[in-house]
C-alpha positions in Angstrom: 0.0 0.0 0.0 1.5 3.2 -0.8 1.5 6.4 1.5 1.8 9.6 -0.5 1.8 13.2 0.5 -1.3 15.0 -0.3 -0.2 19.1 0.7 2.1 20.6 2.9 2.2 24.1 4.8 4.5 26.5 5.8 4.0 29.5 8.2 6.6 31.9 8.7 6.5 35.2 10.9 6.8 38.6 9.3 9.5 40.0 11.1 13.1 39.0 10.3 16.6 39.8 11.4 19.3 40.4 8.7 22.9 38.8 8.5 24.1 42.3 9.1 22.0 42.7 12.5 23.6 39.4 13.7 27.2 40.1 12.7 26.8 43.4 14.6 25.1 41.9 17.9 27.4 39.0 18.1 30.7 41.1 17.1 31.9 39.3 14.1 32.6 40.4 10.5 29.5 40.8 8.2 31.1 38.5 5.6 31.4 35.3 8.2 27.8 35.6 9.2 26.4 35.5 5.0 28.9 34.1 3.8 30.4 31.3 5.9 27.5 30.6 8.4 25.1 31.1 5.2 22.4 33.8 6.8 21.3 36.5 4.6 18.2 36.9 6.6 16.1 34.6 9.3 12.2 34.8 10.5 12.2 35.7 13.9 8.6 35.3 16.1 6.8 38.1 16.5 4.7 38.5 19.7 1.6 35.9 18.7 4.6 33.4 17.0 3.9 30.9 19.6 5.6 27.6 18.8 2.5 24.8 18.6 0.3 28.3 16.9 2.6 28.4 14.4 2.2 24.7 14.0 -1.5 25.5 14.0 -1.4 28.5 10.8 0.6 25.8 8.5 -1.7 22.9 9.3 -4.4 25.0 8.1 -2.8 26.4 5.1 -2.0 22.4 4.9 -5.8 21.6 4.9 -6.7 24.0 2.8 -4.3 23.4 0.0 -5.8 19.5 0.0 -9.5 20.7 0.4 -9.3 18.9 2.9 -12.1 18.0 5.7 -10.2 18.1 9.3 -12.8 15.7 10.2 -10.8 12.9 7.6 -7.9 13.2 9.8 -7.2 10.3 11.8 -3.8 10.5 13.1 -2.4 14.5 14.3 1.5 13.6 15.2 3.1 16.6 16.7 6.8 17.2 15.0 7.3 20.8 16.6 9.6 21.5 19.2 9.7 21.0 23.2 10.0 24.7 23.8 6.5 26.1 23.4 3.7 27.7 25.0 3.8 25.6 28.0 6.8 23.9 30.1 4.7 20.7 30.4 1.9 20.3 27.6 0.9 18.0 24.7 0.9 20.4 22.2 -0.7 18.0 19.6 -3.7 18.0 21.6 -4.0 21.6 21.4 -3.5 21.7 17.4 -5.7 19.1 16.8 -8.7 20.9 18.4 -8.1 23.9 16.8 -8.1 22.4 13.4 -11.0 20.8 13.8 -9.5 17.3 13.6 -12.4 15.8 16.3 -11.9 12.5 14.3 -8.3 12.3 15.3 -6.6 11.3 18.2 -2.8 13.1 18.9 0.4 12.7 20.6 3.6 14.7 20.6 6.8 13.1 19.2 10.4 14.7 19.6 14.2 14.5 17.7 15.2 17.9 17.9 15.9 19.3 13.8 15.6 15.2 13.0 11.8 15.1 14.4 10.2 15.7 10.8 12.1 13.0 8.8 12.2 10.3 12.2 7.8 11.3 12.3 7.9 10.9 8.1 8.6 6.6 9.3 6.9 6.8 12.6 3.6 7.8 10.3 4.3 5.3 7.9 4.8 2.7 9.9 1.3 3.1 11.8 -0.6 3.4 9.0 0.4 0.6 7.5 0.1 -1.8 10.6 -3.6 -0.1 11.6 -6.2 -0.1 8.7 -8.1 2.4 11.1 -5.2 5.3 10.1 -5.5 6.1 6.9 -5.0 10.2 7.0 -2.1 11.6 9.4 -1.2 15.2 9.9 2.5 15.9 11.1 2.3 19.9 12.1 4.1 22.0 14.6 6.4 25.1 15.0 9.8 25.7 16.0 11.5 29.2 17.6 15.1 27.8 19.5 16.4 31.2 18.3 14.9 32.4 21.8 17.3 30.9 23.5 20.7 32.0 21.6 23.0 34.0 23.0 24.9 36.0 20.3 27.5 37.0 22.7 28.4 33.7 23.6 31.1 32.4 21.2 30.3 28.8 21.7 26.9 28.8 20.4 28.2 30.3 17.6 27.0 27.7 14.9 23.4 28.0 15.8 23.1 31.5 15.5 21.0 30.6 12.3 18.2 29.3 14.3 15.0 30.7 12.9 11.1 30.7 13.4 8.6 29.1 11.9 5.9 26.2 11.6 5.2 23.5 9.4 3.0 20.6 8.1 2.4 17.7 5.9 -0.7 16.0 5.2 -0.4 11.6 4.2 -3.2 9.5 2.7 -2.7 6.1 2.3 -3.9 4.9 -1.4 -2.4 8.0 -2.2 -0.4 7.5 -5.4 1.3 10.9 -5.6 4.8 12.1 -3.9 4.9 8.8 -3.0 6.9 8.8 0.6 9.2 5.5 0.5 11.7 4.5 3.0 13.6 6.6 6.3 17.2 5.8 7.7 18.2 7.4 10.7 21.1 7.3 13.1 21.5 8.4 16.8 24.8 8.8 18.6 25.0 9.3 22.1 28.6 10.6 22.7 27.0 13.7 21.9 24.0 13.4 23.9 24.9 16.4 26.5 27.2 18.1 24.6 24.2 21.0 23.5 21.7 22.0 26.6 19.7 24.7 28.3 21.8 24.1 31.5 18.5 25.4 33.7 15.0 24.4 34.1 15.3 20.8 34.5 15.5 18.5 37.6 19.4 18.3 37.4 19.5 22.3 37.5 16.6 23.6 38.6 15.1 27.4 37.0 16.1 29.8 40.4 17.2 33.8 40.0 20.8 32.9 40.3 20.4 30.4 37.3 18.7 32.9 35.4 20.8 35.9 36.4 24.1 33.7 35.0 22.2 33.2 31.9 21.8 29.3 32.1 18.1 29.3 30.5 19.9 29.9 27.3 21.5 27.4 24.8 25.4 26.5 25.4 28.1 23.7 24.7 29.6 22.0 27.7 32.3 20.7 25.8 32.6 22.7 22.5 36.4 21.4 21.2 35.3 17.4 22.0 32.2 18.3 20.8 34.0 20.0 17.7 36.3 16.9 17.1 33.6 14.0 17.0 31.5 16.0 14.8 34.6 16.5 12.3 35.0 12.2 12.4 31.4 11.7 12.0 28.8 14.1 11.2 29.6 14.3 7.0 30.5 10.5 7.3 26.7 10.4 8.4 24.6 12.4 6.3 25.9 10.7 3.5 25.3 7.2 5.0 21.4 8.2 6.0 21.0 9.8 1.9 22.6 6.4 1.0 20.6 3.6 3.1 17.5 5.8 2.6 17.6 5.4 -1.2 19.0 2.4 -1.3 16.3 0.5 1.1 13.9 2.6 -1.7 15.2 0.5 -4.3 17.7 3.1 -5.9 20.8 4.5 -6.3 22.5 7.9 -5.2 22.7 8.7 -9.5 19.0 8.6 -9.1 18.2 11.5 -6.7 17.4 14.8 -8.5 16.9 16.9 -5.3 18.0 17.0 -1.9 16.2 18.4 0.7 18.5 19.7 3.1 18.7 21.7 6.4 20.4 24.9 6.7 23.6 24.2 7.7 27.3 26.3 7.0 28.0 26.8 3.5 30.9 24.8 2.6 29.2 21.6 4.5 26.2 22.2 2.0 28.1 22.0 -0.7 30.0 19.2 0.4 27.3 17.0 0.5 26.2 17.9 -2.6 29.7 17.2 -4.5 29.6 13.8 -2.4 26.4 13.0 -4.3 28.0 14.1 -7.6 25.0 16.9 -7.5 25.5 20.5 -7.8 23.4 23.6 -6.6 20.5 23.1 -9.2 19.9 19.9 -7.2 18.9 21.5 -4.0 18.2 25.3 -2.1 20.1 26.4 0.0 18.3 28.2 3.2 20.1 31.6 3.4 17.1 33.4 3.3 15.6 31.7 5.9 18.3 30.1 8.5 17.7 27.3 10.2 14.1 26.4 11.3 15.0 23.4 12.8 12.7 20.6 11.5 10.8 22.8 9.9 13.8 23.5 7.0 12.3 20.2 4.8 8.5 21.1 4.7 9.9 24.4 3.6 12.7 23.0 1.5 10.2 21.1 -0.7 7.7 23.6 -0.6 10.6 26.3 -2.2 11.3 23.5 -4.7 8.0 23.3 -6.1 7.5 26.6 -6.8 11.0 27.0 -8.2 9.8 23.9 -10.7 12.8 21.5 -9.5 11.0 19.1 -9.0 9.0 17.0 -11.8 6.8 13.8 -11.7 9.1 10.8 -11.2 12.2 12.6 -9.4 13.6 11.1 -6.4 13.8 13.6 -3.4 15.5 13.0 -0.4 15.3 14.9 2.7 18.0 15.0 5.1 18.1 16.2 8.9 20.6 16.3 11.5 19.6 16.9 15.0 21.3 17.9 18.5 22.0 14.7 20.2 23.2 13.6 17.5 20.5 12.5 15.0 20.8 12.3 11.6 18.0 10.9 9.1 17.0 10.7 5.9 13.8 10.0 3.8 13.2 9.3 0.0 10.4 10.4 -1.7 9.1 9.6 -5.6 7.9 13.0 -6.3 4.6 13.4 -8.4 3.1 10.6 -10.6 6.2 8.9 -11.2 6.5 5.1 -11.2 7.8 2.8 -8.9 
């Protein structure tokens, strides 16, 4: 039975901040903030951006897009991020009742930036082992920015997190942008490498946490962190793209786009001269940053409208989240045949 994506949404806030802005705040040349880190601009969250709202807007430009009934939906998987409107809250509770989804029943799901693509075989997984899920909404919103610190030189490589929300409607039966199969890997040495040092039961949130500044974002151990990534993380997008299309019954010659995170330039392009692809083959975010696992949705939804992809083109998205995850899906775009 194949699962195929009927519509996906995309909500992004109005206000942005520019490459210049950031270089200035964070004291670093203009030129390494667009040019090496890749941020021209990024959506920032304006006051009503709330993280599971935002999640709310694209599922509904998601819907409407399909012509869709919310009352057809019966699976809503939440795939935004922890931080939201409340500390401790199922957010996919919340979207789905103000949706309309009263079909539906919903649960909340979490892999930092790697949540999209490991929900993508969650999804696909319980709708093929339950005939009573047959139409699953994945929807939520992401805003991590709030927690960057631009004078804090560690934290240096996430100062293109954005804002934003997104969603992606599945049928089953559905014989268009057919989704196929999802590879994913987790590594653990890096598991507490990236935290918010307050707020949890190791650290609890008191004014002297939050005077030092330990609600925000920081790396507890940015040179090891540094030198695993260098042995592994490249090594392991290209392994996820790989097993992904391979498991999908094809070859890396095959893929025509890549749907990519935002990420530094020259690791971009690496991965794309790995794949013997160039620049046509993908988009790179800079106008956007890094909106965590939002960046496919939107990826996909930039390479529509830009007419890169055509009926029958293998796409593969590709994630990488703190922790470490990385994960990739393959997807036959269109009517093509498999």
């Amino acid at each position: 039975m194949q699962i195929g994506i009927v519509s996906t949404g995309i909500y992004l806030p109005e206000n942005h901040v520019t490459g210049a802005e950031i270089a200035k705040l964070a004291g670093i040349p203009e030129q390494v903030v667009e040019e090496k880190m890749g941020i021209r601009k990024k959506p920032v969250p304006g006051p009503d951006d709330h993280t599971c709202e935002m999640g709310i807007r694209a599922a509904r430009i998601a819907l409407q897009k399909a012509n869709m009934d919310p009352m057809d939906i019966d699976l809503v998987i939440y795939v935004g991020e922890e931080y939201k409107e409340y500390p401790l809250w199922t957010a996919g509770i919340k979207l789905q009742e103000e949706i309309g989804a009263k079909n539906a029943w919903a649960f909340d799901t979490a892999l930092r930036c790697g949540t999209t693509v490991m929900a993508l075989k969650l999804a696909k997984g319980m709708m093929l082992s339950d005939p009573g899920i047959n139409t699953v909404l994945l929807a939520g919103g992401y805003r991590n920015g709030d927690f960057i610190d631009y004078q804090n030189p560690r934290t240096r490589f996430m100062y293109n997190l954005g804002a934003g929300g997104g969603a992606i409607l599945l049928k089953k039966g559905h014989q268009q942008n057919v989704l196929l199969e999802t590879e994913m890997i987790t590594d653990g040495s890096f598991s507490e490498d990236v935290v918010v040092v307050a707020g949890g039961t190791k650290n609890p949130i008191s004014a002297e946490n939050l005077e030092r500044g330990l609600y925000q974002l920081d790396v507890l151990d940015p040179q090891g962190m540094k030198e695993r990534l260098e042995q592994k993380s490249m090594a392991n997008f290209l392994k996820v793209i790989s097993r992904s299309v391979e498991k999908s019954g094809f070859s890396e010659k095959d893929i025509a786009y890549v749907g990519m995170l935002h990420m530094k330039r020259s690791a971009h392009d690496f991965v794309l001269s790995e794949l013997g692809l160039s620049e046509g083959n993908s988009i790179y975010l800079e106008e956007y940053g890094h909106i965590g696992q939002i960046d496919q949705i939107l990826s996909l939804e930039l390479a529509e409208k830009a007419g890169k992809l055509k009926d029958g083109d293998v796409a593969v998205l590709v994630s990488a989240g703190i922790g470490y995850a990385w994960g990739a899906t393959t997807i036959v775009w269109g009517k093509g045949e498999l």
